[in-house]
PDB file with SEQRES, HELIX, SHEET and CRYST1 records, atoms N, CA, C and O in Angstrom:
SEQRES   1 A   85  UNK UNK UNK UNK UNK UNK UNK UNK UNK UNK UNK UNK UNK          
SEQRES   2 A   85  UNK UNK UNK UNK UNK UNK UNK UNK UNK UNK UNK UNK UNK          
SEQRES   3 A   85  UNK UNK UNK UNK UNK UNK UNK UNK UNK UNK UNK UNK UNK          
SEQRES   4 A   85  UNK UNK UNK UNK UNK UNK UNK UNK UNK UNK UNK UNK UNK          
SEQRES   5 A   85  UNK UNK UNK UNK UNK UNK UNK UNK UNK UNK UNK UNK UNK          
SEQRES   6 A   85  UNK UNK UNK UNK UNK UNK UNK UNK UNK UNK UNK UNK UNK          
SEQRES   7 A   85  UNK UNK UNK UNK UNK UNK UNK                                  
HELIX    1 AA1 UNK A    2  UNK A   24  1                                  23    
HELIX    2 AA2 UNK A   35  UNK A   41  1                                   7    
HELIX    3 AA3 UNK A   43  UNK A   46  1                                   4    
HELIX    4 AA4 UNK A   49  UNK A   51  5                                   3    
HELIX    5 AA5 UNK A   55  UNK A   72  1                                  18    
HELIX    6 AA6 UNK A   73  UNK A   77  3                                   5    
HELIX    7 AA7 UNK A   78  UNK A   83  1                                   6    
CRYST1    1.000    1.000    1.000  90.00  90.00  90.00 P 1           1          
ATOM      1  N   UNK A   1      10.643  10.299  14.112  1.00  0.00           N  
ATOM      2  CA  UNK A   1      10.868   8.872  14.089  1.00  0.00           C  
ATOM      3  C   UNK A   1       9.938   8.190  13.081  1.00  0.00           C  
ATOM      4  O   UNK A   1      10.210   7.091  12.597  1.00  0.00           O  
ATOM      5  N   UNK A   2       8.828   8.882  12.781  1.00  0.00           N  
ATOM      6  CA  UNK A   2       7.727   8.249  11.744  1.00  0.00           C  
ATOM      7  C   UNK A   2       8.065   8.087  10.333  1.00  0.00           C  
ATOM      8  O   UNK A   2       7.714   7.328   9.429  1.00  0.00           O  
ATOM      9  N   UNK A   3       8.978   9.200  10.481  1.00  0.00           N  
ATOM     10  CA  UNK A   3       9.122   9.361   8.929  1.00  0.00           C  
ATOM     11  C   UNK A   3      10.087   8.579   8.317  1.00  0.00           C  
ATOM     12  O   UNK A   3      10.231   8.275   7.132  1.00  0.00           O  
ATOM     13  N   UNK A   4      11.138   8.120   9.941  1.00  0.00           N  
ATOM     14  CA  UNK A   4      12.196   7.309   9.228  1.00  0.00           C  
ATOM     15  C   UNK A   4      11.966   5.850   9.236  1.00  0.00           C  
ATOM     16  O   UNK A   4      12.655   5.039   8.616  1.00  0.00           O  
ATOM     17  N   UNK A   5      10.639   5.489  10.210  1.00  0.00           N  
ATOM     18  CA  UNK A   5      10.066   4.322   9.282  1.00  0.00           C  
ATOM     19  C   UNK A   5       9.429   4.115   8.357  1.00  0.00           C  
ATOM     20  O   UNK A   5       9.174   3.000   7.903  1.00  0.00           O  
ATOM     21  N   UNK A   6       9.113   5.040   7.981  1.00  0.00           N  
ATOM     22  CA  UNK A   6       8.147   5.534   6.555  1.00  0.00           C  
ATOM     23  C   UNK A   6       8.955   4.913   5.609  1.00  0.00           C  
ATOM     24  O   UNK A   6       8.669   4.058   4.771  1.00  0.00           O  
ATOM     25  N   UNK A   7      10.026   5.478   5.870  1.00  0.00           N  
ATOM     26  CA  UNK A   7      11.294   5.743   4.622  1.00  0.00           C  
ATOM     27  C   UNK A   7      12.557   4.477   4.158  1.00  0.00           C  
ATOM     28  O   UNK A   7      13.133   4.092   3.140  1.00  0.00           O  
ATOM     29  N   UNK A   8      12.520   4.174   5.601  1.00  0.00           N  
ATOM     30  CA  UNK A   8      12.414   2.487   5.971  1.00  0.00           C  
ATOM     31  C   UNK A   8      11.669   1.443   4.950  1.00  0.00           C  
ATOM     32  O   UNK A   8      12.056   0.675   4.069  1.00  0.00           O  
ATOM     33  N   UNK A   9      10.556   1.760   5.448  1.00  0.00           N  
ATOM     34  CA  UNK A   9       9.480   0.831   5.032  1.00  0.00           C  
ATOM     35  C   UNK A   9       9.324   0.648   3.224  1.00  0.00           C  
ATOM     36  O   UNK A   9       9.057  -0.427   2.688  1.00  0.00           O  
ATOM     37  N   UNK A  10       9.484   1.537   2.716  1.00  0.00           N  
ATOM     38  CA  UNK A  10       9.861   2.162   1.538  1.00  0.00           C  
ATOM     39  C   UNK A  10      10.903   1.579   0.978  1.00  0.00           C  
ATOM     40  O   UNK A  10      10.805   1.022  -0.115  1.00  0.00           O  
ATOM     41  N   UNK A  11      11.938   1.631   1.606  1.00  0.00           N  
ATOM     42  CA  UNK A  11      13.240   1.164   1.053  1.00  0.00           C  
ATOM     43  C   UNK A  11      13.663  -0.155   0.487  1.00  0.00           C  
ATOM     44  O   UNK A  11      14.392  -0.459  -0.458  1.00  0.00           O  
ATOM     45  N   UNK A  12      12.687  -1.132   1.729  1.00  0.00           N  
ATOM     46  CA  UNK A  12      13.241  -2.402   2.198  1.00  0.00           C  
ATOM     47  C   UNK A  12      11.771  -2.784   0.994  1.00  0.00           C  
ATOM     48  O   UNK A  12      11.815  -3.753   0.236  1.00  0.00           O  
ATOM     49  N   UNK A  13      10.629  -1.860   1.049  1.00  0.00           N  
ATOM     50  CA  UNK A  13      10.105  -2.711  -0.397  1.00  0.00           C  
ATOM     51  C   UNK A  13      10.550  -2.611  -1.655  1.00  0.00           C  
ATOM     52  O   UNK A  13      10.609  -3.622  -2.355  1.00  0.00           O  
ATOM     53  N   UNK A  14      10.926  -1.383  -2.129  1.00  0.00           N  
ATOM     54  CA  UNK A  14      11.878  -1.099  -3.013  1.00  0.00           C  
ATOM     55  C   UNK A  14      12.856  -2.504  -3.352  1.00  0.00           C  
ATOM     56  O   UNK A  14      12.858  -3.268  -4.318  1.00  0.00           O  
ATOM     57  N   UNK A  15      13.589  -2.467  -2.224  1.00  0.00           N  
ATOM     58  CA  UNK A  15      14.592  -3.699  -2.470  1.00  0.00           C  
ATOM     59  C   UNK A  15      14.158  -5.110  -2.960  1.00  0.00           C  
ATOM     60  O   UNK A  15      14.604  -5.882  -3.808  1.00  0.00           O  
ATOM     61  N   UNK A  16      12.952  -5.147  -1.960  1.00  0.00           N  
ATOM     62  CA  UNK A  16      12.418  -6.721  -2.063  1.00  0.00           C  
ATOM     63  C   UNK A  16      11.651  -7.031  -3.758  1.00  0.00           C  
ATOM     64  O   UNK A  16      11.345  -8.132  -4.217  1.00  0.00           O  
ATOM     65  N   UNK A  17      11.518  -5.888  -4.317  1.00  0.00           N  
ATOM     66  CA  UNK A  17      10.570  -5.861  -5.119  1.00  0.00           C  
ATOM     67  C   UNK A  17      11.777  -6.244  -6.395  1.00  0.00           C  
ATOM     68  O   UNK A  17      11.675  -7.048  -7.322  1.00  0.00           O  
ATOM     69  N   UNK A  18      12.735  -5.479  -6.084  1.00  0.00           N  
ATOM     70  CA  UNK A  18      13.812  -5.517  -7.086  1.00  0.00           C  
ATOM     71  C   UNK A  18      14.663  -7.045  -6.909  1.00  0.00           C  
ATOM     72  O   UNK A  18      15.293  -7.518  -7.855  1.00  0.00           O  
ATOM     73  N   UNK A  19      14.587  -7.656  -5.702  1.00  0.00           N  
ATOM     74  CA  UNK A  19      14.698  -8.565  -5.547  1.00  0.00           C  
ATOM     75  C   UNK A  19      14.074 -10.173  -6.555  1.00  0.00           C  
ATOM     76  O   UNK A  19      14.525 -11.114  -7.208  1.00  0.00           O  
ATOM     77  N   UNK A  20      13.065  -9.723  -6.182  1.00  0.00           N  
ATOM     78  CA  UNK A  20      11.958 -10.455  -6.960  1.00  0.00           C  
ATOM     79  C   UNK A  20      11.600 -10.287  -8.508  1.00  0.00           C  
ATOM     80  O   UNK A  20      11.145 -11.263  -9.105  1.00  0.00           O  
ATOM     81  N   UNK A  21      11.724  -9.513  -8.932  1.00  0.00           N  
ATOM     82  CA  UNK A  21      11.999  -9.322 -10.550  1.00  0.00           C  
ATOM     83  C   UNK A  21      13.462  -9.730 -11.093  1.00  0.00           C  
ATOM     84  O   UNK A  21      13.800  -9.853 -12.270  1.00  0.00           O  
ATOM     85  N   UNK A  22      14.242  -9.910  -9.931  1.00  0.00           N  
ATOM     86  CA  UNK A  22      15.650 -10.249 -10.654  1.00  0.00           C  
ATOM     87  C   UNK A  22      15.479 -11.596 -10.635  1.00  0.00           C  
ATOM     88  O   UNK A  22      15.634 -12.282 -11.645  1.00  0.00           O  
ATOM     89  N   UNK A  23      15.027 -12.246  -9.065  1.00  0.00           N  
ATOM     90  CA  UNK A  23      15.495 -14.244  -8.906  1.00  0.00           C  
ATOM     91  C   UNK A  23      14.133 -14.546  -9.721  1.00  0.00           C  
ATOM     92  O   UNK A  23      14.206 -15.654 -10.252  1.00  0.00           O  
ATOM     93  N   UNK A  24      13.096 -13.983  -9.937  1.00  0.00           N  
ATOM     94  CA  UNK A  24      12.100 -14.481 -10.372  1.00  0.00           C  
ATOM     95  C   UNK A  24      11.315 -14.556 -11.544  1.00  0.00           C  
ATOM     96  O   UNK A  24      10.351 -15.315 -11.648  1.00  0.00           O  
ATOM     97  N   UNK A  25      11.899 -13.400 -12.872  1.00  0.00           N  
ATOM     98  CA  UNK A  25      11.722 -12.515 -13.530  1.00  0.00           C  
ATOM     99  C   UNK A  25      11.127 -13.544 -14.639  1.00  0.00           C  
ATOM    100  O   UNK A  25      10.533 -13.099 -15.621  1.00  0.00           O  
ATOM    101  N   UNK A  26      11.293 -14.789 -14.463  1.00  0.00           N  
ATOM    102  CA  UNK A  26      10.869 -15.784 -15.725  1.00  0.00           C  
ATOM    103  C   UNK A  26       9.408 -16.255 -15.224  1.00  0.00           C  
ATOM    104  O   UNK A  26       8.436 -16.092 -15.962  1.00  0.00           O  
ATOM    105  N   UNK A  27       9.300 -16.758 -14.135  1.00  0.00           N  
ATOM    106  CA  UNK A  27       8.157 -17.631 -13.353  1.00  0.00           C  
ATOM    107  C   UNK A  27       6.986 -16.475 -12.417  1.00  0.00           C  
ATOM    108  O   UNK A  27       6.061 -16.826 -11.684  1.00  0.00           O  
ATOM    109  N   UNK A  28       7.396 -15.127 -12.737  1.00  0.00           N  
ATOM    110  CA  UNK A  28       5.878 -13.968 -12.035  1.00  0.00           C  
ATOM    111  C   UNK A  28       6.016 -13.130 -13.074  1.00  0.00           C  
ATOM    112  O   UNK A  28       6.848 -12.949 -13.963  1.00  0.00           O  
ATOM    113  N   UNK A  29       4.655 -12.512 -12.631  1.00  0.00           N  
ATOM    114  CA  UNK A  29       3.933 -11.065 -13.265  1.00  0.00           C  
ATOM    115  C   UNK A  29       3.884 -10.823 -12.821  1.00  0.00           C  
ATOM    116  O   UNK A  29       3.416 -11.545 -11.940  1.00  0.00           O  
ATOM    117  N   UNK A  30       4.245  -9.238 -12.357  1.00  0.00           N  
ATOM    118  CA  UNK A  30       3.401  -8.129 -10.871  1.00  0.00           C  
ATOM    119  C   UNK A  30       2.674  -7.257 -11.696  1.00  0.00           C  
ATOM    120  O   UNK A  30       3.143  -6.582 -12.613  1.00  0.00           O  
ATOM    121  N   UNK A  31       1.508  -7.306 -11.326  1.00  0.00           N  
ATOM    122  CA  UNK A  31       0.209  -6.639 -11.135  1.00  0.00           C  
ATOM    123  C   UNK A  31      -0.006  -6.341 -10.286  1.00  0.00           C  
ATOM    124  O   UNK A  31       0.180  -6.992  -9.258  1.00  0.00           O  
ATOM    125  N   UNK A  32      -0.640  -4.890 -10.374  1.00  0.00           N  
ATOM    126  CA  UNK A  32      -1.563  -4.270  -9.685  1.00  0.00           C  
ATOM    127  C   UNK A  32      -2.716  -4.484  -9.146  1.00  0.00           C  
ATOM    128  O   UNK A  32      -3.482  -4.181 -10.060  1.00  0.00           O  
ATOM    129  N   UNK A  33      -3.406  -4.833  -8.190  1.00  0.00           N  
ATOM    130  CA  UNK A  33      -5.493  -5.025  -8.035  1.00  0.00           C  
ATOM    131  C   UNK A  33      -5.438  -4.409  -8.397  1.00  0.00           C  
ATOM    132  O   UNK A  33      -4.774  -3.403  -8.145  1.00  0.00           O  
ATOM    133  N   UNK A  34      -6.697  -4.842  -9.933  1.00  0.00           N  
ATOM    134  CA  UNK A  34      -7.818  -3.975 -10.317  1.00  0.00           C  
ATOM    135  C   UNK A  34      -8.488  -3.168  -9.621  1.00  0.00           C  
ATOM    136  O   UNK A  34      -8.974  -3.832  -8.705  1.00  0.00           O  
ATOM    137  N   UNK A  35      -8.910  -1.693  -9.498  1.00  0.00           N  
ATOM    138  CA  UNK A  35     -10.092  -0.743  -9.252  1.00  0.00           C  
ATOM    139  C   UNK A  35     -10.994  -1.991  -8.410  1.00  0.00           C  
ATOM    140  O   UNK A  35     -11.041  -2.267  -7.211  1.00  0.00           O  
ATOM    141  N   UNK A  36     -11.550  -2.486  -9.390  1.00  0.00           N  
ATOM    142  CA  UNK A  36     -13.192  -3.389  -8.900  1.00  0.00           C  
ATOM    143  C   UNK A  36     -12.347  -4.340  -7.754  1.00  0.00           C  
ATOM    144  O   UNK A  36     -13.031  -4.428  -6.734  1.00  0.00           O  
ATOM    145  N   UNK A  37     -11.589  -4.770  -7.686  1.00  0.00           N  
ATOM    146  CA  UNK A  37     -11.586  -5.946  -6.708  1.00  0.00           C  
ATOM    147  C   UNK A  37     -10.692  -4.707  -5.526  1.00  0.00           C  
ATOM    148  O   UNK A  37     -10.861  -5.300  -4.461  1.00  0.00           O  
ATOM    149  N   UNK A  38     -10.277  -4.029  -5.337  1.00  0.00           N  
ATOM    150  CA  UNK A  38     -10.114  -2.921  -3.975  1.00  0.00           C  
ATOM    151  C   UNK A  38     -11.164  -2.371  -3.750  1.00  0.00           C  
ATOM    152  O   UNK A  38     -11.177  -2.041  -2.564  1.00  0.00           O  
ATOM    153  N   UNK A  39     -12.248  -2.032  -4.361  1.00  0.00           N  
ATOM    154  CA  UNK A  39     -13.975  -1.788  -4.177  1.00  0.00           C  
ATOM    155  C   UNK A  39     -14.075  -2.589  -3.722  1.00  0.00           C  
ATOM    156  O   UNK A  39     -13.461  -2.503  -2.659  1.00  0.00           O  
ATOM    157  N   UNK A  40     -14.740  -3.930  -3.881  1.00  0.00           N  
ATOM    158  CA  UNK A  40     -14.798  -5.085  -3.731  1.00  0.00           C  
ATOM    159  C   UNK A  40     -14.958  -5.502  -2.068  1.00  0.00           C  
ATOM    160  O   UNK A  40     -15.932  -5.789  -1.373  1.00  0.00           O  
ATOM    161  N   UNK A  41     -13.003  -5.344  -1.714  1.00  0.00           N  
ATOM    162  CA  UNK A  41     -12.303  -5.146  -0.674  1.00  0.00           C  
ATOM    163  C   UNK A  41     -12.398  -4.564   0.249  1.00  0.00           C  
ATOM    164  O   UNK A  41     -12.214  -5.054   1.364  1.00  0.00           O  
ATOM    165  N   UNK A  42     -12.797  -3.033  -0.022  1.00  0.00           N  
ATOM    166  CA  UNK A  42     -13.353  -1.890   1.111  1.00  0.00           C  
ATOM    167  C   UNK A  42     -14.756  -2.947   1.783  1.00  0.00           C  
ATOM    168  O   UNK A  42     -14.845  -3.383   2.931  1.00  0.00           O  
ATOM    169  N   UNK A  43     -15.637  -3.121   0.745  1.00  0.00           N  
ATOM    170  CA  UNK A  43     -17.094  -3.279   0.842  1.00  0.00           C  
ATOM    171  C   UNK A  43     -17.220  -4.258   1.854  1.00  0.00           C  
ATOM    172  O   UNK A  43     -17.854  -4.177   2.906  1.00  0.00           O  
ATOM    173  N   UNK A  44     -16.487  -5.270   1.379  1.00  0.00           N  
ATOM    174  CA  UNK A  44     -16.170  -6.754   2.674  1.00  0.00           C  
ATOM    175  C   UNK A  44     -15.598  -6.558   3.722  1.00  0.00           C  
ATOM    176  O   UNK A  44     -15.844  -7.335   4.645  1.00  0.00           O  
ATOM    177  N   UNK A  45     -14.732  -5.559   3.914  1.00  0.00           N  
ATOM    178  CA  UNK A  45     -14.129  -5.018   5.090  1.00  0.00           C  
ATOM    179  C   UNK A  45     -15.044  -4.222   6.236  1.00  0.00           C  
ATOM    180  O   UNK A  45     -14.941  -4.334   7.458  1.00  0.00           O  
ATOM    181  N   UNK A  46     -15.913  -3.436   5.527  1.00  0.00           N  
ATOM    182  CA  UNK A  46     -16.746  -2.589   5.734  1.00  0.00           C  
ATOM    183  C   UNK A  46     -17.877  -3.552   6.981  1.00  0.00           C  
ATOM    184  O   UNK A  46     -18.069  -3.218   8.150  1.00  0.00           O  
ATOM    185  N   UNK A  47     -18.437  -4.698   6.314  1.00  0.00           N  
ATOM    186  CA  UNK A  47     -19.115  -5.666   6.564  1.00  0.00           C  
ATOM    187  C   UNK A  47     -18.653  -6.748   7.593  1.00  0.00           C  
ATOM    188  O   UNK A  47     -19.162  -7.443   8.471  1.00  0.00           O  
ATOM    189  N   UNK A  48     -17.717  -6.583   7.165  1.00  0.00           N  
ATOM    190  CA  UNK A  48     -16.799  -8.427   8.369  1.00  0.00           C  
ATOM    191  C   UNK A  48     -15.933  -7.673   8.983  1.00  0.00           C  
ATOM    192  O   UNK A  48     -15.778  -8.300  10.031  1.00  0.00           O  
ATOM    193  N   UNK A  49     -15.305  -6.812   9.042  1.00  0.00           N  
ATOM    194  CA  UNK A  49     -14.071  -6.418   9.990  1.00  0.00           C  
ATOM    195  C   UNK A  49     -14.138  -6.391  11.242  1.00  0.00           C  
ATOM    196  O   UNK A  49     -13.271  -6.949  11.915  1.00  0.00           O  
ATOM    197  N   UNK A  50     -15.409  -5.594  11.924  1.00  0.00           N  
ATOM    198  CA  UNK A  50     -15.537  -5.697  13.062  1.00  0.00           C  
ATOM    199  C   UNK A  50     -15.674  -7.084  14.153  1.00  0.00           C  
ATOM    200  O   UNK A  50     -15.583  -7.092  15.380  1.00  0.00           O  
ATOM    201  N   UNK A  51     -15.876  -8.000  13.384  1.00  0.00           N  
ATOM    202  CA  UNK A  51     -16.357  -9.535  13.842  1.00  0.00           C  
ATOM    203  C   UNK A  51     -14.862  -9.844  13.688  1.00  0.00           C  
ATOM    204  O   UNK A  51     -14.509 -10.615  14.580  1.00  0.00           O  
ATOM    205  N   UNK A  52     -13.730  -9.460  12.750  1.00  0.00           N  
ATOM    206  CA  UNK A  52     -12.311 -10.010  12.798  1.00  0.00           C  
ATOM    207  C   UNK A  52     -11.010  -9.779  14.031  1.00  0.00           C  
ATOM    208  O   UNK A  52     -10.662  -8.702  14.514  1.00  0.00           O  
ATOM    209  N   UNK A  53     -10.410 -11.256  14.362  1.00  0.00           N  
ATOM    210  CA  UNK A  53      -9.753 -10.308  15.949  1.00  0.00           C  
ATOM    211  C   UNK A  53      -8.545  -9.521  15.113  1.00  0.00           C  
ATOM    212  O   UNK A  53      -7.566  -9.062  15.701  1.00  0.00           O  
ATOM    213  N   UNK A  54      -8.778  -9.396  13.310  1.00  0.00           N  
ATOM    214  CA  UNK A  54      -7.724  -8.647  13.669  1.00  0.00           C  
ATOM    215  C   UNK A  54      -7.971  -7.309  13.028  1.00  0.00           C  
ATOM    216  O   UNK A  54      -7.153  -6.725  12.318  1.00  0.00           O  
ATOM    217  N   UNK A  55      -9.591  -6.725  13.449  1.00  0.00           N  
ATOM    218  CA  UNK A  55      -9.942  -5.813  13.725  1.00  0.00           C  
ATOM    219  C   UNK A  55      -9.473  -4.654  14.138  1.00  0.00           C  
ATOM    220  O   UNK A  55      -9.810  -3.628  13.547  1.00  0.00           O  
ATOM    221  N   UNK A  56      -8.679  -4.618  15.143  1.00  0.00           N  
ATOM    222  CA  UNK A  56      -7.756  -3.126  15.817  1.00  0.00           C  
ATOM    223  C   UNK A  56      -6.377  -3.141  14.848  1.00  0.00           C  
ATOM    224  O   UNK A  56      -5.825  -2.067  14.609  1.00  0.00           O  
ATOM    225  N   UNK A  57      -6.002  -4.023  14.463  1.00  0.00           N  
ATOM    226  CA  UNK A  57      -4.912  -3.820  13.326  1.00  0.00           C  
ATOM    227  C   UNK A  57      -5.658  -3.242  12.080  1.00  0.00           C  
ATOM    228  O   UNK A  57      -4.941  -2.380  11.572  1.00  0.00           O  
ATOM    229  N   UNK A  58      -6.747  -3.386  11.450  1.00  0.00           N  
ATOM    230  CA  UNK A  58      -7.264  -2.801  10.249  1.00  0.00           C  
ATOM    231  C   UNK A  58      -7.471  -1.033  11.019  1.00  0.00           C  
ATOM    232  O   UNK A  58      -7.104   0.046  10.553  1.00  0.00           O  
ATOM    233  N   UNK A  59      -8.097  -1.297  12.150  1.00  0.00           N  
ATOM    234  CA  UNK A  59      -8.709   0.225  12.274  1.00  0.00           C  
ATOM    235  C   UNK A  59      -7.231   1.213  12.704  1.00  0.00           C  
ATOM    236  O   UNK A  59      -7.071   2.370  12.315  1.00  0.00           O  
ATOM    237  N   UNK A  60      -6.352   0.528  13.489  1.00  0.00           N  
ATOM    238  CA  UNK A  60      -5.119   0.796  13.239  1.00  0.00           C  
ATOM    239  C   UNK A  60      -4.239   1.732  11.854  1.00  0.00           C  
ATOM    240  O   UNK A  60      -3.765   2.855  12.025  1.00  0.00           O  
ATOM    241  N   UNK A  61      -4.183   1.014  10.617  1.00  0.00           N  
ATOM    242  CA  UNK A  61      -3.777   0.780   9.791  1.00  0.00           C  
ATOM    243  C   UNK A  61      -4.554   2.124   9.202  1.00  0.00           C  
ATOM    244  O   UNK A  61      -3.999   3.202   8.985  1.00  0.00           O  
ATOM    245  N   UNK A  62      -5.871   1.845   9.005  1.00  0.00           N  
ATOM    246  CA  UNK A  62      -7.080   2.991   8.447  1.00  0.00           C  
ATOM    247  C   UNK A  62      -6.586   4.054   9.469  1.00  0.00           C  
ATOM    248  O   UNK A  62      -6.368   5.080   8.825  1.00  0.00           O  
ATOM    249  N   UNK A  63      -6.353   4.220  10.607  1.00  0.00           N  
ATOM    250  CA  UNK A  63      -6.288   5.535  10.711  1.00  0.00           C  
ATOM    251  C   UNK A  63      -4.486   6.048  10.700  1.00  0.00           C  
ATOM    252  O   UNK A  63      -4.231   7.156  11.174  1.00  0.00           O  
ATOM    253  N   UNK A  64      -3.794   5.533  10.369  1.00  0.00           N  
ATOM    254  CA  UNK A  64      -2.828   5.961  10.043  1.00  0.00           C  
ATOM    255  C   UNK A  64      -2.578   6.166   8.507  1.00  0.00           C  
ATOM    256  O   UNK A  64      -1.731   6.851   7.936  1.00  0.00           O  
ATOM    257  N   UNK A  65      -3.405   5.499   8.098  1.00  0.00           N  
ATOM    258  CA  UNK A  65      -3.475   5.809   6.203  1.00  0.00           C  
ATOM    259  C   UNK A  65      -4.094   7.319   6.123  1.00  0.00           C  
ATOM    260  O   UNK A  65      -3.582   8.160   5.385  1.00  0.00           O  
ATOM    261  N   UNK A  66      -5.105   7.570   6.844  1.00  0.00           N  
ATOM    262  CA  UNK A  66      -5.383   8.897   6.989  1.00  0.00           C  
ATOM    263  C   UNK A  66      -5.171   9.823   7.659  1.00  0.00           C  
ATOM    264  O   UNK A  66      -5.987  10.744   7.692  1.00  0.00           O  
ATOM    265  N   UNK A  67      -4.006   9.856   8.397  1.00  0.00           N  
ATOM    266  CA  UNK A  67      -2.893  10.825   8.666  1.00  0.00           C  
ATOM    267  C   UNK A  67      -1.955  10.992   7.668  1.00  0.00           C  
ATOM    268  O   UNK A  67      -1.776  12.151   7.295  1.00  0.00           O  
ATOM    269  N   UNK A  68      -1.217   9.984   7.068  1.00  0.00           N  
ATOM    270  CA  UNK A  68       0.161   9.884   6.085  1.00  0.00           C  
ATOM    271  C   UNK A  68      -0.634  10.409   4.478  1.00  0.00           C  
ATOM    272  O   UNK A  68       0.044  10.998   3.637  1.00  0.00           O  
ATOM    273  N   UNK A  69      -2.078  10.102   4.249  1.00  0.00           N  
ATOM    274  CA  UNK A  69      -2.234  10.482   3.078  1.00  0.00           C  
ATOM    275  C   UNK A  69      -2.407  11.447   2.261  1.00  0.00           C  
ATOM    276  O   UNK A  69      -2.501  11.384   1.036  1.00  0.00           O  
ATOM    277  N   UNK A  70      -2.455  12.436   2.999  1.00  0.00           N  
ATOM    278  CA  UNK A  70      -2.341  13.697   3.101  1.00  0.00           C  
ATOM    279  C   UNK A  70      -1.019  14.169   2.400  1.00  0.00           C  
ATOM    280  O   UNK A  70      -0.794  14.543   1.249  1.00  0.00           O  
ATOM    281  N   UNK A  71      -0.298  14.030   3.409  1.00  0.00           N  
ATOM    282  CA  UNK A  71       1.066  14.122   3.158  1.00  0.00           C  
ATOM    283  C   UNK A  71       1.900  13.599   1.777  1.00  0.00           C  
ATOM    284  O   UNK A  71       2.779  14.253   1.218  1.00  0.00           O  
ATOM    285  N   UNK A  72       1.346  12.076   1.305  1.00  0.00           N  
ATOM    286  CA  UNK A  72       1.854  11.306   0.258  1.00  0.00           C  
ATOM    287  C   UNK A  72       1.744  11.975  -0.740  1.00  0.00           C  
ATOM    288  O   UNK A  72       2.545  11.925  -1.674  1.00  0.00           O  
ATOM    289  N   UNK A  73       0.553  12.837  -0.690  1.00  0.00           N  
ATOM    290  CA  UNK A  73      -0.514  13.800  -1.974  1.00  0.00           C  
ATOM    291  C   UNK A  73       0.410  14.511  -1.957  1.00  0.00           C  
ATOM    292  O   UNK A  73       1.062  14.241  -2.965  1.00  0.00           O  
ATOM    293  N   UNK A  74       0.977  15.438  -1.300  1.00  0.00           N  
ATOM    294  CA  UNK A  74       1.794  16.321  -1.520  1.00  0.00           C  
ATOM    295  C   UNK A  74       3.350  16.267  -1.565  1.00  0.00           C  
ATOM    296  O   UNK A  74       4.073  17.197  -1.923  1.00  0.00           O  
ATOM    297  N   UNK A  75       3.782  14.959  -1.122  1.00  0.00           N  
ATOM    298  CA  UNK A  75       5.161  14.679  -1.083  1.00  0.00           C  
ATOM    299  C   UNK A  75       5.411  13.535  -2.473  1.00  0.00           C  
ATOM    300  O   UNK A  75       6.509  13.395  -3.012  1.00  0.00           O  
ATOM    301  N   UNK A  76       4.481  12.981  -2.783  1.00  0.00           N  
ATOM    302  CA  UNK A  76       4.630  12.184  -4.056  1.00  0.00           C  
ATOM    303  C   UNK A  76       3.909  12.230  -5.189  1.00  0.00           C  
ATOM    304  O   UNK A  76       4.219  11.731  -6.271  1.00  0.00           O  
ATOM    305  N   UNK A  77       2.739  12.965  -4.865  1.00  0.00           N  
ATOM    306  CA  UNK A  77       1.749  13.015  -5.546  1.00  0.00           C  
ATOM    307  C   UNK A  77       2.145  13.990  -7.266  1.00  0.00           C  
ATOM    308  O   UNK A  77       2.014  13.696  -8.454  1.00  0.00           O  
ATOM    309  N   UNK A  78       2.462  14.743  -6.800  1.00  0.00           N  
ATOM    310  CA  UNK A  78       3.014  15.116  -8.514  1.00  0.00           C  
ATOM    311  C   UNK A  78       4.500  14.338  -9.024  1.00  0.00           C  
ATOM    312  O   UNK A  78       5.075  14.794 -10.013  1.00  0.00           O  
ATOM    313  N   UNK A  79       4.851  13.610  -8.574  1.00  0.00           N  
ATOM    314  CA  UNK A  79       5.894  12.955  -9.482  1.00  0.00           C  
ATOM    315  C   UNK A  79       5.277  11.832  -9.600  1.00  0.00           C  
ATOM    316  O   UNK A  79       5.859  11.108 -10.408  1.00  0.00           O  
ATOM    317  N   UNK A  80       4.044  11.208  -9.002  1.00  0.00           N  
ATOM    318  CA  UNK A  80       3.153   9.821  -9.832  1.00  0.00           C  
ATOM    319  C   UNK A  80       2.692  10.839 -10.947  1.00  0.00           C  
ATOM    320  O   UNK A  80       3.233  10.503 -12.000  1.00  0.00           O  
ATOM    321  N   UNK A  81       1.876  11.988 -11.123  1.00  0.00           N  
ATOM    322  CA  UNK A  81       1.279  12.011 -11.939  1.00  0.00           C  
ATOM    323  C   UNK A  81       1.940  12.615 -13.157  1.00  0.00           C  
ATOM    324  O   UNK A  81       1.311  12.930 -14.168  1.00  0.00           O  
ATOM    325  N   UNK A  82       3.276  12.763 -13.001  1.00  0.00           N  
ATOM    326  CA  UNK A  82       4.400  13.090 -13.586  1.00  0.00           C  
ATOM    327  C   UNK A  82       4.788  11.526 -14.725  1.00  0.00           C  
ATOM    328  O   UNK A  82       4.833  11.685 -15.945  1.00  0.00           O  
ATOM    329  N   UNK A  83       4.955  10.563 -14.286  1.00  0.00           N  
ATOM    330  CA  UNK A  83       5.485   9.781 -14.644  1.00  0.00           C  
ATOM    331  C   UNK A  83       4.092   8.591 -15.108  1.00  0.00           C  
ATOM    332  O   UNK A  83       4.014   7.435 -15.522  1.00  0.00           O  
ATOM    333  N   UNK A  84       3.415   9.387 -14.844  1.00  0.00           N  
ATOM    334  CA  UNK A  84       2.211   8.618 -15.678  1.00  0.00           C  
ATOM    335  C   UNK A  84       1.732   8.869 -16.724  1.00  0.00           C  
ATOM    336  O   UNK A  84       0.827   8.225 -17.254  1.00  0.00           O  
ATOM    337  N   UNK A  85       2.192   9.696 -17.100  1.00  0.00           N  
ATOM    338  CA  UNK A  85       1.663  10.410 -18.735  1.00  0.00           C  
ATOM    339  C   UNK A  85       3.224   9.612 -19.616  1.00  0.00           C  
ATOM    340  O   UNK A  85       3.402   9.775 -20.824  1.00  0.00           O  
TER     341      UNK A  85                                                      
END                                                                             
């Protein structure tokens, strides 16, 4: 069942994204965060999260990123680094 919200989840951004470059394609830029400001991000998280109520959703989130990432490495991970050269 995980995987088919995975795949889900995936899809429906896929769409939205394609969405948004079509109605919007004159008035945005999509960018990526920079490296330094997801550093940045960890560091403040690191520091304030626990004081945040929405604390069990981050630690949530963190430990399901490190179950699935594993997996991403090996299920996507050579066709990013495929298509990055």
């Amino acid at each position: 069942m995980k995987v088919y919200g995975l795949a889900d989840y995936h899809a429906k951004n896929a769409v939205a994204l394609e969405r948004l470059k079509m109605e919007f394609k004159a008035r945005i830029e999509m960018l990526q965060l920079p490296l330094p400001v997801l550093r940045d991000s960890r560091r403040w998280r690191s520091r304030n999260s626990p004081r945040s109520p929405l604390w069990p959703v981050h630690a949530s989130f963190t430990k399901f990123q490190a179950l699935v990432g594993p997996w991403d490495s090996v299920a996507e991970g050579a066709y990013h680094q495929l298509v990055a050269v």
